[in-house]
C-alpha positions in Angstrom: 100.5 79.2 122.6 100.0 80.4 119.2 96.4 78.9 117.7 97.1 77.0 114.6 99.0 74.0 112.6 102.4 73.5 111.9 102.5 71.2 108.9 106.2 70.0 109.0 107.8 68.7 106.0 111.1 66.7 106.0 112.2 63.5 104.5 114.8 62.7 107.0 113.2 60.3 109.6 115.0 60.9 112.5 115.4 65.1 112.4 112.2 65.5 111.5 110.2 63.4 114.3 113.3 65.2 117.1 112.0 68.4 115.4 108.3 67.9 115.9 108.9 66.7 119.1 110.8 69.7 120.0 107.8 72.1 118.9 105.3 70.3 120.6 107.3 70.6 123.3 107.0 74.3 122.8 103.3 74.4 122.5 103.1 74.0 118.6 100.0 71.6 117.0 102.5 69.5 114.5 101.3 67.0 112.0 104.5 66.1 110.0 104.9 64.0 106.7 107.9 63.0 104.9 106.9 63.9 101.3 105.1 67.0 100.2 101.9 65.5 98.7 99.7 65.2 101.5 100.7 68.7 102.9 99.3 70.1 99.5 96.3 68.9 100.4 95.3 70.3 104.0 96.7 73.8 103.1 94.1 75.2 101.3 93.5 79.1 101.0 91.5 79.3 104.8 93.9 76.8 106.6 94.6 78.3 110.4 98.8 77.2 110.3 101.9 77.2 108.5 104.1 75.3 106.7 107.9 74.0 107.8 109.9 72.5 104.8 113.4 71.2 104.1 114.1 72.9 100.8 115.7 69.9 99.2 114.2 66.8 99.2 113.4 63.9 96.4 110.0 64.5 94.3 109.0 68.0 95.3 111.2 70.2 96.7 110.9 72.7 99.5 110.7 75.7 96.9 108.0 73.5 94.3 106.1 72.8 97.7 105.3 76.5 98.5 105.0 77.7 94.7 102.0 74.9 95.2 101.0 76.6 98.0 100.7 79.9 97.1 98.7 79.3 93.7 96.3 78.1 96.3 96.9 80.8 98.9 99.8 83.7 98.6 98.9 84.5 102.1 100.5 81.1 103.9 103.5 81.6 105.6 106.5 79.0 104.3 109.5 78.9 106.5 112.5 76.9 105.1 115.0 75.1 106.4 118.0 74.6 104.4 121.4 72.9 105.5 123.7 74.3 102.8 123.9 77.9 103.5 122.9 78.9 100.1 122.6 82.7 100.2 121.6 83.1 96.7 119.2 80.0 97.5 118.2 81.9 99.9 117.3 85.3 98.4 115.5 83.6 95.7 113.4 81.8 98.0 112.4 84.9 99.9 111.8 86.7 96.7 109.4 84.0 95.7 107.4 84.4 99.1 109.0 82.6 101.7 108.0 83.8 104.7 111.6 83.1 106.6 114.2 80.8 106.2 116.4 78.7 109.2 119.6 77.0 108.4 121.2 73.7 109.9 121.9 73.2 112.7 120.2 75.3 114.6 118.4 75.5 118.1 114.7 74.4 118.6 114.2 78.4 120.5 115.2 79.6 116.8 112.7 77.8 115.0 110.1 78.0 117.8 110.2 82.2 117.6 110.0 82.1 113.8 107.1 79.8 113.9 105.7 81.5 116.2 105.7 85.1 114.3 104.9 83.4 111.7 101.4 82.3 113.4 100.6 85.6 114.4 100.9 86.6 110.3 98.9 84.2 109.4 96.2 84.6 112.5 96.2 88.0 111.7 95.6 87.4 107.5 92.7 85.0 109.0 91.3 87.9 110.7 91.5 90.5 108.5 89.5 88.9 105.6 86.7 88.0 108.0 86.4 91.8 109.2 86.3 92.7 106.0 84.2 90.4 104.6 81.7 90.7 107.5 81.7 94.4 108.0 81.8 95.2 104.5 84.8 97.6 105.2 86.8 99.4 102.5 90.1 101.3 102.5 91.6 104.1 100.2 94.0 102.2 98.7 92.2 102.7 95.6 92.5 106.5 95.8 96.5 106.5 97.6 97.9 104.0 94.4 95.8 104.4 91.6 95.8 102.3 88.9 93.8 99.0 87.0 96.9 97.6 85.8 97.6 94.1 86.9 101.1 95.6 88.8 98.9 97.9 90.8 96.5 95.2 91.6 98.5 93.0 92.9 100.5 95.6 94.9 97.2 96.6 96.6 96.6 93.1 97.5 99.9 92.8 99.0 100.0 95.5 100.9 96.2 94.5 102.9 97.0 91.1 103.4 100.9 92.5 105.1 99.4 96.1 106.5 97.7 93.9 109.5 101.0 92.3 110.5 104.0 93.1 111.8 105.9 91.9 109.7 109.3 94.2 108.8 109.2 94.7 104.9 111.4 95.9 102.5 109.8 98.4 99.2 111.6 98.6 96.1 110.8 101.4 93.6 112.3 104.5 91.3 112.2 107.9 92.5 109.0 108.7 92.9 107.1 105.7 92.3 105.5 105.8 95.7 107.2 103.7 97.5 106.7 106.2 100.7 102.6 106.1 100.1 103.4 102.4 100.5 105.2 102.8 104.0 102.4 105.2 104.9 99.7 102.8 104.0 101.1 99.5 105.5 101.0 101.6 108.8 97.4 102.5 108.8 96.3 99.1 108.1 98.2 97.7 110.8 97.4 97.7 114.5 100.0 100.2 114.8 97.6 102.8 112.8 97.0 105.3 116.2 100.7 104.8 117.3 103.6 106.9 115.8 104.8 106.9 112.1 108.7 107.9 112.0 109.6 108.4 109.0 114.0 108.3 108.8 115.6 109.4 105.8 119.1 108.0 105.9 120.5 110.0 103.0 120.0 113.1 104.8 121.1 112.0 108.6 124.0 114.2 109.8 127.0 112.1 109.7 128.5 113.2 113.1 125.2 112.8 115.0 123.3 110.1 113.0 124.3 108.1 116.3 122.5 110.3 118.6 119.5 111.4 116.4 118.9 107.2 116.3 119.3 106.2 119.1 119.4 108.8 121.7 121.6 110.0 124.5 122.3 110.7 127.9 123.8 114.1 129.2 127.3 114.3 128.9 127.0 111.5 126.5 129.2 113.8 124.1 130.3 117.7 123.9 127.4 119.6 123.1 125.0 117.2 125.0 123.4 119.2 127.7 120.7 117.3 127.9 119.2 113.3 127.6 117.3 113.1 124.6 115.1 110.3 123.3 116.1 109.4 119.5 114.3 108.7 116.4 113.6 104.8 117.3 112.0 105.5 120.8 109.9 108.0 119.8 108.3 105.4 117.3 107.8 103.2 120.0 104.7 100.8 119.4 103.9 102.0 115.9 106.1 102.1 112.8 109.3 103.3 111.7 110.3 104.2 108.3 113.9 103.8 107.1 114.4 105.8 103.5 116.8 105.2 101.3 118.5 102.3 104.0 121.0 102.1 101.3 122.6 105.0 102.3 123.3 104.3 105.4 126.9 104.2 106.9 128.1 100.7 107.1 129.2 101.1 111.1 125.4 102.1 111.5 124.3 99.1 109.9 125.7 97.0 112.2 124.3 98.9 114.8 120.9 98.6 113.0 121.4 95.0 112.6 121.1 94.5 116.5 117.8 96.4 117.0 116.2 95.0 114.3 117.5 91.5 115.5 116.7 92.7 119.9 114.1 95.0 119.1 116.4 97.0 122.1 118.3 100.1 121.5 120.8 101.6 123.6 121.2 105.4 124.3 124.5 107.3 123.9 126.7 107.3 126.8 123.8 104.6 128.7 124.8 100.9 129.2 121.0 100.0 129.9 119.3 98.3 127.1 115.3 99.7 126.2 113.2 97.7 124.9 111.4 98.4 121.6 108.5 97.8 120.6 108.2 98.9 116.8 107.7 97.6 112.9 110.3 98.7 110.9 109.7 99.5 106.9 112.7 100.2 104.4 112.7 101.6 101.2 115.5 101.7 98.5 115.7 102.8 95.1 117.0 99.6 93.6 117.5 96.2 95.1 120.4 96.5 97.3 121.8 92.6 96.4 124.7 94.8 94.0 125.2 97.0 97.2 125.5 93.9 99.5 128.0 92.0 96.7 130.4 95.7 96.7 130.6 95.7 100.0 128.1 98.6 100.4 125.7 96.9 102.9 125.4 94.6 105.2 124.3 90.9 103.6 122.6 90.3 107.2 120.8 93.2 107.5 119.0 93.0 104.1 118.2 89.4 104.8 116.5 90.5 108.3 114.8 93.6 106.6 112.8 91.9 103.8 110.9 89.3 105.6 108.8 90.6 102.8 109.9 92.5 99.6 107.8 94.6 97.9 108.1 95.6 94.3 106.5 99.4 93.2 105.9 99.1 89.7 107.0 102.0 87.4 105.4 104.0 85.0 107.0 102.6 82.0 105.2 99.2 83.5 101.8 100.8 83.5 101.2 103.0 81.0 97.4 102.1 81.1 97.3 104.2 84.2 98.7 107.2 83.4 95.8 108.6 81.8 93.8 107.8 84.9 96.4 108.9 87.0 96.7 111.9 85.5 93.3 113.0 85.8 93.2 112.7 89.7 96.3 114.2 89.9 94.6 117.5 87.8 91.7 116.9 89.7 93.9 117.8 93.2 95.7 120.3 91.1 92.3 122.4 90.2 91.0 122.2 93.9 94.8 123.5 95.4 95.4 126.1 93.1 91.6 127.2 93.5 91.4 126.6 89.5 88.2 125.4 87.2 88.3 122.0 86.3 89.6 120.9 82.7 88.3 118.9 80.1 91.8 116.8 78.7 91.6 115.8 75.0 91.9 112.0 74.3 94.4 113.0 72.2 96.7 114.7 75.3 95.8 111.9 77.2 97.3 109.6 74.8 100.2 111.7 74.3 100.9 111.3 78.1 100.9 107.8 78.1 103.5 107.4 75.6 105.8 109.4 77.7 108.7 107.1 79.9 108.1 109.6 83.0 111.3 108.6 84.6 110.6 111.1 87.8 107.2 108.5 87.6 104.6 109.8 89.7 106.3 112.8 91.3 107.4 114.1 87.4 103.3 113.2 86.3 102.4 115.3 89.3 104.2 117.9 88.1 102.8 118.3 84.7 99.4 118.5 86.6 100.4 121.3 88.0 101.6 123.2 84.6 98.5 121.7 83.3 96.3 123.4 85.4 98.2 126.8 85.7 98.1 127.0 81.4 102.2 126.7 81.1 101.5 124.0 78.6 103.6 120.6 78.2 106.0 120.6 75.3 105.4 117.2 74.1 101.8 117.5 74.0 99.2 117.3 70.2 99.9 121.0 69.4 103.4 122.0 70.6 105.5 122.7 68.0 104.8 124.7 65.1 104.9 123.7 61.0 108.8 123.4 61.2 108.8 121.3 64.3 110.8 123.8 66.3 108.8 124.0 70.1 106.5 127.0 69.6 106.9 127.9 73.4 108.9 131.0 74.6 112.5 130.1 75.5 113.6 128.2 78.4 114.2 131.2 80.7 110.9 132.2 80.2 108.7 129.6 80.1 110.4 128.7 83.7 109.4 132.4 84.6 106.0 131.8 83.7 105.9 129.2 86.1 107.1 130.3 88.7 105.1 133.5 88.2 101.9 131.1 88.1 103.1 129.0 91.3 103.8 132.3 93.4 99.8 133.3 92.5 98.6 130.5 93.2 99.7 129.8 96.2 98.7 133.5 97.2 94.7 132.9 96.3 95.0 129.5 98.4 96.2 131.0 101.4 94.3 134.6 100.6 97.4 136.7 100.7 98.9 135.3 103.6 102.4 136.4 103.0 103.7 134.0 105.6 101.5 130.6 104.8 103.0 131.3 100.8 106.7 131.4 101.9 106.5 129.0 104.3 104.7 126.2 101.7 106.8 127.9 98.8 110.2 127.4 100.9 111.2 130.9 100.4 112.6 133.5 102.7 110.1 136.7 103.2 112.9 138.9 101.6 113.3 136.2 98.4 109.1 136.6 98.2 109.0 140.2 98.1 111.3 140.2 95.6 109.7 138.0 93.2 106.4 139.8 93.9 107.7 142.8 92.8 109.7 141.1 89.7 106.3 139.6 88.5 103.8 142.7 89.6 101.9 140.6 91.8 100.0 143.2 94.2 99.0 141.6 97.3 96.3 143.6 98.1 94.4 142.0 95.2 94.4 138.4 96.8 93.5 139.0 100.3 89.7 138.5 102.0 87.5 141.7 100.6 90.9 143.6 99.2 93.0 144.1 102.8 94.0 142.6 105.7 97.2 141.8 107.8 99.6 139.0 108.2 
């Protein structure tokens, strides 16, 4: 059985010896007390177990006991157990780092799986800081989610104590916040790394196949289905699978979701066999999706199985200290792809930038990068506007010509004239780049290896 303690915490006599008897039937080590002290005192921040409370109890609650815990050591899984069916209980508690939560009555083979899960996190947390510690390994974290701000700390730390697990986990962020770097990152520090990385983006799943592109088919499954055809969720199988945006997924599909998530089996169109599945799954959404659940916009049960573990992407506006270091990586990648010098930013730009709110975050700071680099200048810069304080750059139409004018040329000296490469990674038919070559006198001949060569 899984190595490790189970401290269990209960101050009803009689359920709480039946349910230490009924793990130690299951394997479990179980020392259980009827107050909270004492456990407080043999979880400290390298104890091998977890901890099994009731969540209301005389003295110090189930929710006091693991804020006590977690001062010590964020890292130790609580599971609570709760007999009132609280849901907003609940989400608070698994907000505030619960690890799971079990409600009254319920079956000793519920709580033994959920203990047991829960010993593999905690193994695996164990493990992890002892590799690192002993190897003196180091990941790129730093360099994925930059930042020194306290938000971006933490978030770090988070995300190498949860990337070894398997734990499924749920990131909140704005539009371009990173909340896909997250996803990415979790993977690679996880056992799963070498395995596949599916990434799933619900808002853009065709309605009348999202089905099949899910979950797979048989031939003959439908019209049209010539063929069997694996979906989405087995090809992840053993590594990771990414659901974008899960808030915009159809609610009939979130049932469906609910039962994989909760079997870890799928079924393919037009099959009655189950197949097992062996994956992590990681959601993202743009806001909490509590106000979605409460409009009848998503499934209560299928948030609550989705973020075992929430994570929070900080914005922007919450770390303005970064943006100045942000910004000068992100012109740093800018130079090397557009095959451009680097530049020397004034403290007095960089300053400028941090006041900004950059509500496109990350994505929009990337962006002005870009025009950085290329000369298109940023309007709100020291030095924009003129003595009247009218913007002294061209008008709209052509400043947006500019751009594009410098985006086209510098895509052509990156992939040395390589009409194909630039509008493939531009997005643009062949007809569309000719055109705009032509529009902006850009000779191609100028941009290939020693002045010619072919396609």
């Amino acid at each position: 059985m899984n190595g490790g303690t189970i401290l269990l915490v209960d101050d009803e006599d009689e359920l709480r010896h039946s349910t230490a008897q009924s793990l130690e039937l299951a394997g479990f080590d179980v020392v259980d007390f009827a107050s909270a002290e004492r456990a407080t005192h043999l979880a400290g921040f390298g104890f091998k177990g977890i901890v099994i409370t009731d969540i209301r109890m005389p003295g110090i609650d189930g929710l006091s006991l693991m804020t006590r815990l977690h001062e010590v050591d964020r890292e130790i899984p609580v599971i609570l157990v709760t007999g009132h069916g609280d849901v907003q209980l609940a989400v608070r508690a698994m907000r505030q780092g619960a690890y799971d939560f079990v409600e009254k009555p319920f079956v000793a083979s519920q709580l033994n799986e959920v203990a047991s899960r829960a010993l593999d996190y905690r193994r695996l947390v164990l493990e992890n800081r002892v590799l690192r510690a002993a190897a003196g390994q180091s990941d790129d974290l730093e360099q994925r989610l930059l930042g020194r701000s306290n938000p971006m700390i933490e978030l770090r730390r988070k995300i190498r104590a949860i990337g070894p697990t398997d734990t499924d986990v749920l990131i909140i962020g704005q539009t371009g916040s990173g909340k896909e770097v997250t996803a990415r990152a979790l993977h690679d520090l996880s056992q799963r790394a070498n395995r596949p990385y599916v990434a799933i983006n619900c808002a853009a799943l065709p309605g009348n196949l999202i089905e099949s592109e899910l979950f797979g088919h048989e031939m003959g499954a439908f019209p049209g289905a010539m063929r069997a055809r694996f979906g989405k969720f087995e090809l992840a199988q053993g590594g990771t699978i990414l659901l974008d945006e899960i808030g915009s997924m159809p609610l009939d599909v979130q049932g469906k979701l609910l039962r994989v998530v909760q079997d870890r089996t799928i079924t393919r169109l037009g099959s009655n066999e189950p197949v097992p599945l062996d994956v992590r799954f990681v959601a993202t959404s743009k806001a909490p999706l509590e106000a979605d659940v409460a409009a009848g916009r998503f499934r209560a049960d299928l948030l609550y199985r989705l973020n075992v573990i929430t994570l929070d992407i900080p914005p922007l506006s919450e770390r303005r200290e970064d943006v100045p270091l942000l910004f000068m990586q992100l012109l740093s990648e800018a130079a090397s792809r557009y095959r451009r010098e680097p530049v020397t930013v004034p403290p007095q730009v960089l300053a400028a930038l941090g006041e900004q709110e950059w509500p496109g975050n990350v994505r929009e700071l990337r962006n002005a990068a870009d025009r950085y680099i290329l000369d298109l200048g940023l309007p709100f810069l020291p030095g924009a506007t003129d003595e009247t304080g009218t913007a002294s750059a061209s008008r709209l139409a052509e400043r947006v010509a500019d751009f594009e004018r410098g985006l086209i040329e510098a895509a052509l000296v990156a992939n040395n004239g390589s009409l194909k490469s630039v509008y493939e990674s531009l997005g643009l038919s062949r007809k569309t780049l000719y055109e705009k070559m032509q529009k902006y006198g850009l000779d191609r001949s100028r941009f290939l290896p020693g002045g010619s060569g072919q396609d």
